[in-house]
Backbone bond lengths (Angstrom), bond angles and torsions (degrees), N, CA, C in turn:
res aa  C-N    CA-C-N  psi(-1)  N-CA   C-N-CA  omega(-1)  CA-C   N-CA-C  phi
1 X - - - 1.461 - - 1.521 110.39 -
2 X 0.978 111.60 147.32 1.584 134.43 -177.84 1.933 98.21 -92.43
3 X 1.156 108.29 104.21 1.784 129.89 175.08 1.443 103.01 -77.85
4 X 1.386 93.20 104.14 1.850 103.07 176.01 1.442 101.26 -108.05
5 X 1.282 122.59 -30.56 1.803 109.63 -174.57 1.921 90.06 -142.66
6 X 1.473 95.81 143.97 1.428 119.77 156.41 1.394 123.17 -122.59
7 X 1.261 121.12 107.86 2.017 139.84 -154.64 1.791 74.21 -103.42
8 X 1.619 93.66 139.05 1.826 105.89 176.50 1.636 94.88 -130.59
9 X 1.148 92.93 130.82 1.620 100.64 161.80 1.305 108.49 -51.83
10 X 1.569 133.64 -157.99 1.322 135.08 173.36 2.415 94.67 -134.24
11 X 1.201 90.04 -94.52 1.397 114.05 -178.67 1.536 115.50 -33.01
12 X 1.141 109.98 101.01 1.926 112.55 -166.37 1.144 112.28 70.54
13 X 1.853 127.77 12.14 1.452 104.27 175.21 1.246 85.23 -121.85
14 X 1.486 146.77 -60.51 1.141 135.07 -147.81 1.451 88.64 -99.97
15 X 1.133 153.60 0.48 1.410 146.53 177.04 1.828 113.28 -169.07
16 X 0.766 118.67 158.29 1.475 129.04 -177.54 1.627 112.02 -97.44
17 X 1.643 91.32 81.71 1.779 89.26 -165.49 1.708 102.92 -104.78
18 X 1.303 102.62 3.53 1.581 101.24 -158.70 1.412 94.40 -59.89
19 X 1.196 144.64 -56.29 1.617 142.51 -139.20 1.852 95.40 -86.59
20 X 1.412 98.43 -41.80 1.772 95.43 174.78 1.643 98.67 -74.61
21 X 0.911 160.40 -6.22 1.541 145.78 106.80 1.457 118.52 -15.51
22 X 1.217 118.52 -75.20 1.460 123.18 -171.04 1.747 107.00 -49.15
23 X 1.548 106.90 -54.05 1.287 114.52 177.66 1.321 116.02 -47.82
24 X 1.286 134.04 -35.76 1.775 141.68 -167.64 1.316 96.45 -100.92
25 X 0.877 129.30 -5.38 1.342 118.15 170.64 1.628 104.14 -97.26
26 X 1.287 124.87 -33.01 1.172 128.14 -166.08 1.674 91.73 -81.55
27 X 1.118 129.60 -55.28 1.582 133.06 161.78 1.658 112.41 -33.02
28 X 1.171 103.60 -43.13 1.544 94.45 -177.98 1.374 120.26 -79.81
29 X 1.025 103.47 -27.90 2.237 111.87 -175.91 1.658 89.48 -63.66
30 X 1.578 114.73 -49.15 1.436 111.67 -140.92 1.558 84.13 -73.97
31 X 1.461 131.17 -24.05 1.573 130.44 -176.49 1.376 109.75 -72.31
32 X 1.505 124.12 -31.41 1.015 127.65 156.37 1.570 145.84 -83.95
33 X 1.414 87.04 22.61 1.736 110.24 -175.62 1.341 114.48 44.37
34 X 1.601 107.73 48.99 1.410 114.67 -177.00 1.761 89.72 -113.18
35 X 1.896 114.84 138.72 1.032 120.03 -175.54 2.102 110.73 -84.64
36 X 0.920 90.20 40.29 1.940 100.16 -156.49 1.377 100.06 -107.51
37 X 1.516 121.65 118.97 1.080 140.40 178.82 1.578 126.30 -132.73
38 X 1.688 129.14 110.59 1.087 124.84 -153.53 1.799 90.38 -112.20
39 X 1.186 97.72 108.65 1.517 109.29 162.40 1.374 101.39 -87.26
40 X 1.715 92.86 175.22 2.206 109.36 -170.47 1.498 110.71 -40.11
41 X 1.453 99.85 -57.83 1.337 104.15 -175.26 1.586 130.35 -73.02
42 X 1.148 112.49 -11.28 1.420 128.39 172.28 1.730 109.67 -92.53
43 X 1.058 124.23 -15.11 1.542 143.27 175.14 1.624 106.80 -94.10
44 X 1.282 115.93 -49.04 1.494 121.11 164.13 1.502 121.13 -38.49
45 X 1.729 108.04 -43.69 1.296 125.28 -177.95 1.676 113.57 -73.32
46 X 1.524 86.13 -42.84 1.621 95.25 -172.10 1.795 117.94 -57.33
47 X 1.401 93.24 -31.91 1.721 110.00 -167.62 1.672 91.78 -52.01
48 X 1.412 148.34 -44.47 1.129 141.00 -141.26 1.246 89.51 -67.24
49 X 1.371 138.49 -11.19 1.264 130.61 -171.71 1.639 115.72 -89.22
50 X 1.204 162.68 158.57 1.532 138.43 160.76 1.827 88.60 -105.10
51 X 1.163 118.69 155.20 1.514 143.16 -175.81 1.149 120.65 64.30
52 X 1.487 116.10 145.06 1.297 135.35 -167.73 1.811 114.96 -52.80
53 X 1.759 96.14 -69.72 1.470 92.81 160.82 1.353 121.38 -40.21
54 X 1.365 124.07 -69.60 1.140 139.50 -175.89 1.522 118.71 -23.60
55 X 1.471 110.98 -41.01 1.619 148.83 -173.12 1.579 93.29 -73.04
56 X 1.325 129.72 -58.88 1.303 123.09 -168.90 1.469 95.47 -63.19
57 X 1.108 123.84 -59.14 1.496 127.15 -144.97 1.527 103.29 -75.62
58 X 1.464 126.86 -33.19 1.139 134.91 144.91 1.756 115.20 -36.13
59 X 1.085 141.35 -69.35 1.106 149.72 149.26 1.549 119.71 -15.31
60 X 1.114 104.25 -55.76 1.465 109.29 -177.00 1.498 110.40 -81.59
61 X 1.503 123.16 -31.60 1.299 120.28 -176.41 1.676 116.14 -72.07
62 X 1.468 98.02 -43.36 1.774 98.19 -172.42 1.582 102.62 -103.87
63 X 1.408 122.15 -1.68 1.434 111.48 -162.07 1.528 107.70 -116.27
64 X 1.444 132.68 -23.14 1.225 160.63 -143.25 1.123 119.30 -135.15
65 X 1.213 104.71 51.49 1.910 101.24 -169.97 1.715 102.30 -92.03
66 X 1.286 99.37 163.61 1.285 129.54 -163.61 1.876 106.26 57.24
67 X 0.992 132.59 35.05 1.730 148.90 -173.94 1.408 90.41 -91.80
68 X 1.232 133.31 147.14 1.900 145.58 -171.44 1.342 86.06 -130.43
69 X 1.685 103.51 120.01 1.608 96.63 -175.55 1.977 80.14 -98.50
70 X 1.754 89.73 141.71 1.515 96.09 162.30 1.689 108.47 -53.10
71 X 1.465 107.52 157.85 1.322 134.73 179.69 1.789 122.71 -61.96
72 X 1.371 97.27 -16.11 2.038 110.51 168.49 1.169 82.28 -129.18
73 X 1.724 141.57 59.79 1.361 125.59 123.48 1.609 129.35 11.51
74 X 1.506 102.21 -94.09 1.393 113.55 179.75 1.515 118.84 -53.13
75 X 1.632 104.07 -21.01 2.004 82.23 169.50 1.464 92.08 -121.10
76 X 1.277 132.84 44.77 1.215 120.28 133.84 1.543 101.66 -94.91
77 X 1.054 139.57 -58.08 1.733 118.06 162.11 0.991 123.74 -26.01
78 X 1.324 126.08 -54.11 1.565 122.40 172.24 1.518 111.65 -41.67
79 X 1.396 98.82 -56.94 1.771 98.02 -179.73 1.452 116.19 -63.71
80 X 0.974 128.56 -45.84 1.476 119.19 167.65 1.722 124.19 -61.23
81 X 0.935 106.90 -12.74 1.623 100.74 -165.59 2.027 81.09 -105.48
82 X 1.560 123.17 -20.45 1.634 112.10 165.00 1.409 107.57 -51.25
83 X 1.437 110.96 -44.15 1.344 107.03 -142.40 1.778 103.50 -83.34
84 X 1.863 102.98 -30.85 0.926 109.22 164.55 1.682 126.29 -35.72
85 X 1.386 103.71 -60.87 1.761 113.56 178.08 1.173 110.32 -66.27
86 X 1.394 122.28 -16.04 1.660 119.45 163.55 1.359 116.44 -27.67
87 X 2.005 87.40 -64.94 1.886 99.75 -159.03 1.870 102.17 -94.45
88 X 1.635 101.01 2.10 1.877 82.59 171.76 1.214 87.66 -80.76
89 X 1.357 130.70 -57.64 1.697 120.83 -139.84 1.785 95.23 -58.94
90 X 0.865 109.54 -41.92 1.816 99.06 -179.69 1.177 118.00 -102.65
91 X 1.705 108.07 33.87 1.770 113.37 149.11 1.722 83.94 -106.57
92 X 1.464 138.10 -7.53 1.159 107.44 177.53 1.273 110.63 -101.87
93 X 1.672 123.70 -20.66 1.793 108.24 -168.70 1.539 89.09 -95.74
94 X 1.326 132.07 25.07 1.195 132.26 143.35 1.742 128.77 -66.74
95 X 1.633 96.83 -10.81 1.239 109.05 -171.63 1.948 108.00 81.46
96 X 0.620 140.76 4.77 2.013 147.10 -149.06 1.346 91.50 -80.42
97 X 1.534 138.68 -34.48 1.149 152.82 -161.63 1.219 126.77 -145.51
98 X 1.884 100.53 86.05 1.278 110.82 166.68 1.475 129.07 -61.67
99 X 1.551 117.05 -163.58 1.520 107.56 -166.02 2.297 78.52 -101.12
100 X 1.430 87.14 176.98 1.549 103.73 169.61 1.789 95.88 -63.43
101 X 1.444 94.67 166.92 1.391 109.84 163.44 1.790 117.09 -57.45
102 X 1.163 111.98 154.16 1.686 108.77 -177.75 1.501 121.13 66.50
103 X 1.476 127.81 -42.42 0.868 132.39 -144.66 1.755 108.42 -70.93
104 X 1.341 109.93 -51.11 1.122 107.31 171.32 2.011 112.93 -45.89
105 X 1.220 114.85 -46.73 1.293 110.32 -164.07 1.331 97.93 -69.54
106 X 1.583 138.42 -26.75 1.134 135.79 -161.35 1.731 109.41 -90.37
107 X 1.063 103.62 -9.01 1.477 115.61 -175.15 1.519 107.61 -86.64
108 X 1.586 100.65 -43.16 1.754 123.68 -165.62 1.819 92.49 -71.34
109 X 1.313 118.08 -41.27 1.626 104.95 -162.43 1.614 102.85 -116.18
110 X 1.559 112.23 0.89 1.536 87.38 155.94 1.641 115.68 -95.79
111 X 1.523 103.40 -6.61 1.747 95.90 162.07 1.310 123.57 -78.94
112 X 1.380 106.08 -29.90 1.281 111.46 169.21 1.844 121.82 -56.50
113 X 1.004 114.95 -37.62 1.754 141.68 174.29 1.482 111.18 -62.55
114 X 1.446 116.19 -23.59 1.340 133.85 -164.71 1.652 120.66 59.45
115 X 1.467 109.01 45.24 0.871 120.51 156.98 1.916 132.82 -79.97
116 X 1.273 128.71 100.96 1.565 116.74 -163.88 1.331 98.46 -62.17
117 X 1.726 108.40 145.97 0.964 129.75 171.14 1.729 128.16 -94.14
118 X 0.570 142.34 137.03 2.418 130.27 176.94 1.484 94.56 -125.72
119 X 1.203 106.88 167.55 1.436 123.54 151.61 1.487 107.19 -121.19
120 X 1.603 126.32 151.46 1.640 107.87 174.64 1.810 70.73 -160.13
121 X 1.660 99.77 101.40 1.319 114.26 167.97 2.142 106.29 -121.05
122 X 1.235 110.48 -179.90 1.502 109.19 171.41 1.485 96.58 -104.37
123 X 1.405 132.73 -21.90 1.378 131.54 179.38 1.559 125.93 -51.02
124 X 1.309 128.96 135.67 1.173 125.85 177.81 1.607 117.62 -55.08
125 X 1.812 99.07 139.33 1.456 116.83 155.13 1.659 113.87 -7.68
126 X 1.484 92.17 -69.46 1.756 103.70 -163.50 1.329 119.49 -63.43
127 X 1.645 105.29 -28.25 1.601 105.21 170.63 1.661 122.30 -81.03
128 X 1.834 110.35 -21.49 1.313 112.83 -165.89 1.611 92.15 -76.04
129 X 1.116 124.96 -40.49 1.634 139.73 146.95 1.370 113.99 -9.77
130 X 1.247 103.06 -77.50 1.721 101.29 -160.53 1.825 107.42 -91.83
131 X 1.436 118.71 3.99 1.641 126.72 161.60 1.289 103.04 -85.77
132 X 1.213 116.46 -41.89 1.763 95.29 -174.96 1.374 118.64 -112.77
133 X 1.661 125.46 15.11 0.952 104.14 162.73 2.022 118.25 -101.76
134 X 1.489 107.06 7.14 1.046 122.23 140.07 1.167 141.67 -45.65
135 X 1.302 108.46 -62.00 1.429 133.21 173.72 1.580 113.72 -65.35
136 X 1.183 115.73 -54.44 1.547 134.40 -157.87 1.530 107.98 -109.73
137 X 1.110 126.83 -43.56 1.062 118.55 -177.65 1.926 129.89 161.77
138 X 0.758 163.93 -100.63 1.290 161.65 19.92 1.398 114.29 -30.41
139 X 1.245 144.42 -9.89 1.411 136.76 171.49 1.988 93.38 -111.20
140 X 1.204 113.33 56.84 1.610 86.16 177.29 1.838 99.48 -104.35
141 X 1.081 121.46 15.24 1.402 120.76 168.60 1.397 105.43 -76.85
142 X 0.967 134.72 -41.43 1.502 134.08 143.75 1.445 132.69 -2.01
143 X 1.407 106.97 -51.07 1.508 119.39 163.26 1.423 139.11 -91.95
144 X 1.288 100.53 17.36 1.397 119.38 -175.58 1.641 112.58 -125.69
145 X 1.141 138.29 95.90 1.481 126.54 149.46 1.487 141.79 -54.19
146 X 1.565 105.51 10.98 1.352 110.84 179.18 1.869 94.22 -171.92
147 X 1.376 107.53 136.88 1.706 103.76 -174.37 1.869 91.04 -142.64
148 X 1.998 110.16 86.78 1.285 98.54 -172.68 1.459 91.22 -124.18
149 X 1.650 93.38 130.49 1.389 124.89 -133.60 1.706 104.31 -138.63
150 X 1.204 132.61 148.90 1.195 135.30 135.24 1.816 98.43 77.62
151 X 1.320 125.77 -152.63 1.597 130.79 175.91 1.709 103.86 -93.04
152 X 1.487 114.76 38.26 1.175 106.08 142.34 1.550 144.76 -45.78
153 X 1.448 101.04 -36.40 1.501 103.01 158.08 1.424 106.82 -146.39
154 X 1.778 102.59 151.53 1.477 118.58 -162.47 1.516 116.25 -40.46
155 X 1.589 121.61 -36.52 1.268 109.19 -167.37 1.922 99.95 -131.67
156 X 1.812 77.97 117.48 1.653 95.37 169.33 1.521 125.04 -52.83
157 X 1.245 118.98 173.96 1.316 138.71 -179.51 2.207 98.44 -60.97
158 X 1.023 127.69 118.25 1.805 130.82 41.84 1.851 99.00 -97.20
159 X 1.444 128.31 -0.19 1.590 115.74 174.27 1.295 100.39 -72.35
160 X 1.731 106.87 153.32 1.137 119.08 -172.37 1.669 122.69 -93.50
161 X 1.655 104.55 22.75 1.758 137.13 -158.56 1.611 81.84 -57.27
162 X 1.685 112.96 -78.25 1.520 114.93 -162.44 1.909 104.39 -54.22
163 X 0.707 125.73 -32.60 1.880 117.01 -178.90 0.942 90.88 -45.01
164 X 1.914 109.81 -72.65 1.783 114.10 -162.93 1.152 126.72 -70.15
165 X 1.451 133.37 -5.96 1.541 130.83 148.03 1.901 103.26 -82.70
166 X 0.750 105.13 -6.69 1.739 83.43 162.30 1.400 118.42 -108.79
167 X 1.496 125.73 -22.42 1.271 120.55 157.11 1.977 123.85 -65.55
168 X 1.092 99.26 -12.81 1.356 115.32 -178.22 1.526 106.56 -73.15
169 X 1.525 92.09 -60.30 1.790 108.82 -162.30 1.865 80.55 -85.19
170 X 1.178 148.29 16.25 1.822 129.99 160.25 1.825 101.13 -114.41
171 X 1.714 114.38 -13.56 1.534 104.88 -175.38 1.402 103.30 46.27
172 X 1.247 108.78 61.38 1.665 128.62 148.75 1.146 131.62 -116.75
173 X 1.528 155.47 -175.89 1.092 141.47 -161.87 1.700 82.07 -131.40
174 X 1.243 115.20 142.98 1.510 132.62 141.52 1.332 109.46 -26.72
175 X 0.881 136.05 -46.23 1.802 133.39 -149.51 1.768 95.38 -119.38
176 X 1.367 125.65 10.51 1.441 128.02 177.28 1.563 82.29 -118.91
177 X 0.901 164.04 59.82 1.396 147.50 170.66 1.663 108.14 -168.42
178 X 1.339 109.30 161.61 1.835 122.30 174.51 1.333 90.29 -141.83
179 X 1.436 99.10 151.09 1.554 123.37 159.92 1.326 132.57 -100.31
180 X 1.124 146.07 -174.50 1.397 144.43 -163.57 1.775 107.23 -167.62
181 X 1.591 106.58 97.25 1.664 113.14 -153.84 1.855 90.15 -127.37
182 X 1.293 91.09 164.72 1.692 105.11 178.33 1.435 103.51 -124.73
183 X 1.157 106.92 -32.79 1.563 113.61 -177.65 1.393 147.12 -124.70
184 X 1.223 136.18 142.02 1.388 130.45 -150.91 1.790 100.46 -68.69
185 X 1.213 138.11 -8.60 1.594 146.40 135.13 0.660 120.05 -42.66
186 X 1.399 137.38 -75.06 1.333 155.68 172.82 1.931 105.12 -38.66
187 X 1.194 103.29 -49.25 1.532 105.67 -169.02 1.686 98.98 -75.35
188 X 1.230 104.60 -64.02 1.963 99.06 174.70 1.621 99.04 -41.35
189 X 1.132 113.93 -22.41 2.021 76.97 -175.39 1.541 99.33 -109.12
190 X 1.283 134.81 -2.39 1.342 132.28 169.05 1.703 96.10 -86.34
191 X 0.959 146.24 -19.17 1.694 136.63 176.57 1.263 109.16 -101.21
192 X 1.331 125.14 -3.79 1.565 133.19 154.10 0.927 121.22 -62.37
193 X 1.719 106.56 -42.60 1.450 95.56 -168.17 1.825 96.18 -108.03
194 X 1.361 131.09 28.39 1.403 124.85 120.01 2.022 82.59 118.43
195 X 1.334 113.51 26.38 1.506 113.74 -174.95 1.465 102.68 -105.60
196 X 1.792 119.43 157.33 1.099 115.38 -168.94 1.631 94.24 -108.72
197 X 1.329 106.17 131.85 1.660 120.39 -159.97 1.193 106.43 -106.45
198 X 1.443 107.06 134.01 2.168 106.45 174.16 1.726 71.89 -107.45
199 X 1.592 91.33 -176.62 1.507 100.79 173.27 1.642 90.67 -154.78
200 X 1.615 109.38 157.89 1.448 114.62 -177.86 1.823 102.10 -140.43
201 X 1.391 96.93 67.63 1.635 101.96 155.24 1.657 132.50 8.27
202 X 1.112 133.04 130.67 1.512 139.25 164.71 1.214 104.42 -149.87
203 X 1.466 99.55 165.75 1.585 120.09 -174.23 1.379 105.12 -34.49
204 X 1.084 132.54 -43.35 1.476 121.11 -152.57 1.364 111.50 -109.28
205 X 1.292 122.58 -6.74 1.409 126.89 -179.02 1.898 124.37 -121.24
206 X 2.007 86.76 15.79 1.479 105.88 -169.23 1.230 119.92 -65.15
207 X 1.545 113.47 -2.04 1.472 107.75 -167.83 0.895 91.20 -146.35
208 X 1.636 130.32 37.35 1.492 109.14 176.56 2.153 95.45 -90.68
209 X 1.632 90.71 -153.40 1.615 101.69 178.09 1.474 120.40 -109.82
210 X 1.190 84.48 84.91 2.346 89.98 176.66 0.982 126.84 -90.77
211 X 1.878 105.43 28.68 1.733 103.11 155.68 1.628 125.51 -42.98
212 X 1.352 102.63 132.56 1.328 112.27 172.04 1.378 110.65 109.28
213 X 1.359 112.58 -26.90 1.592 108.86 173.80 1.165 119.63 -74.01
214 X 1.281 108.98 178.47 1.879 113.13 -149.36 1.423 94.47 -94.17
215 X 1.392 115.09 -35.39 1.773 108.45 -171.00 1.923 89.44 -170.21
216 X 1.139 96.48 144.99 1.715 106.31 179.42 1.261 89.87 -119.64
217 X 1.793 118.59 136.58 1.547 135.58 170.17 1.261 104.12 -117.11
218 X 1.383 116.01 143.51 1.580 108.26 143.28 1.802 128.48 -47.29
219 X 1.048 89.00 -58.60 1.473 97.28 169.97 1.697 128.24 -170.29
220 X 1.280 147.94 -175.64 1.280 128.10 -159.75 1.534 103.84 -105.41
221 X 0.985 99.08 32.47 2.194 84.68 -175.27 1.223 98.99 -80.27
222 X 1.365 138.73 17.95 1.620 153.54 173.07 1.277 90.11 -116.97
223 X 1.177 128.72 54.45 1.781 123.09 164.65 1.646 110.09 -59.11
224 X 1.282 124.09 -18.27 1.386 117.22 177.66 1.422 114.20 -92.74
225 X 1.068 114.51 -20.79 1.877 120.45 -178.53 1.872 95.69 -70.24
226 X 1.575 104.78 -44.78 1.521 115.34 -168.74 1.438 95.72 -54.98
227 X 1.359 115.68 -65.56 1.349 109.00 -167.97 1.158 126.61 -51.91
228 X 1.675 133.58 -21.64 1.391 154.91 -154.94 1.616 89.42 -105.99
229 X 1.278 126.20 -15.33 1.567 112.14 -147.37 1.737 80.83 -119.40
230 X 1.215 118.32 -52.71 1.290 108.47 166.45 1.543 154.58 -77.57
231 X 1.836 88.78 -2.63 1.097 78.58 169.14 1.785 118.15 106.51
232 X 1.485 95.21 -26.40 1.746 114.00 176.30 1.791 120.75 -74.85
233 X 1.430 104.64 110.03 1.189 99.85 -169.67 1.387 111.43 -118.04
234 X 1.498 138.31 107.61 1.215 156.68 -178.30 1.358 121.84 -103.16
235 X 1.442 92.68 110.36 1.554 118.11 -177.10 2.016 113.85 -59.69
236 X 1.714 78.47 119.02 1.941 74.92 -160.58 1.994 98.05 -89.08
């Protein structure tokens, strides 16, 4: 196949944000005089969930028993998971969270190649924001033809909703495109929606199940094996 678009997750694929997650969340309860603290292994658990809100309310349902959820529940989540992105976005334009290995270079020369780029993460706007314009630039919207992000559409990652609003909004075909996943979620909803998936492993998603993907890496600082292994060929 001829590779016209590569769609990147964000969260454990293009950078290792999960634990600066855990941390802002743990910052935010304690701002909200909430006694709730998610260590590795309690964050490990949480991941089965995709979205932040989603993550609290998950938390509170199976983890938190006998807990009285206030009476506007859902926008007291809202408010906590704001306050949450408070302290990521400025653990990230702090610089705290670089990109993965390769990734930057792989981004820089398949745009350069004229290859379109997407993102189709469940993570908020404000964070896909403040990771790459760190990383990339203040113009890194530039390198993206599609940035589908956040509760853009009703059903999060393992559904395959965010692929097909970003293949929609790039007018590409499923079968012209690869993805770029960390997690066995992430991959069920990128092979749903009919894309051929690499995946690039982290601590927390090292042992999940990535049947079906095309090739599992540790990570890309072998940007030339990737390209040979997938198949991506960029006109130098």
């Amino acid at each position: 196949m001829t590779i016209k678009a590569i769609i990147f997750d964000v969260d454990g694929t293009l950078a290792d944000t999960e634990d600066g997650h855990r941390l802002s969340f743990n910052k935010a309860f304690a701002e909200c005089g909430l006694d709730w603290s998610w260590d590795v292994a309690m964050y490990d658990k949480l991941l089965k969930v995709t979205g932040g809100k989603e993550r609290i309310k998950y938390f509170v349902s199976d983890f938190l028993k006998g807990y009285e959820k206030p009476a506007d529940f859902d926008e007291y989540v809202k408010h906590l998971h704001a306050v949450k992105t408070k302290h990521y976005t400025t653990m990230l334009a702090a610089g705290n969270i670089p990109l993965r290995p390769g990734v930057k270079q792989l981004i820089t020369e398949a745009h350069a190649a004229g290859i379109t780029l997407a993102i189709a993460t469940t993570t908020t706007p404000q964070n896909v924001a403040a990771l790459l314009e760190v990383a990339l630039g203040k113009n890194w919207e530039g390198y993206f033809a599609a940035n589908g992000c956040g509760d853009i559409v009703p059903h999060k990652k393992p559904a395959p909703d965010i692929y097909f609003w970003v293949l929609d909004k790039m007018g590409i075909k499923a079968s012209d495109c690869i993805a770029l996943e960390d997690s066995e979620n992430g991959l069920r909803s990128s092979l749903a929606a009919g894309i051929k998936t690499y995946v690039t492993i982290n601590h927390y998603t090292r042992n999940q199940d990535f049947t079906g993907a095309a090739a599992v890496f540790d990570d890309l600082s072998d940007l030339q094996n990737f390209y040979k292994v997938s198949g991506l060929k960029l006109a130098k």
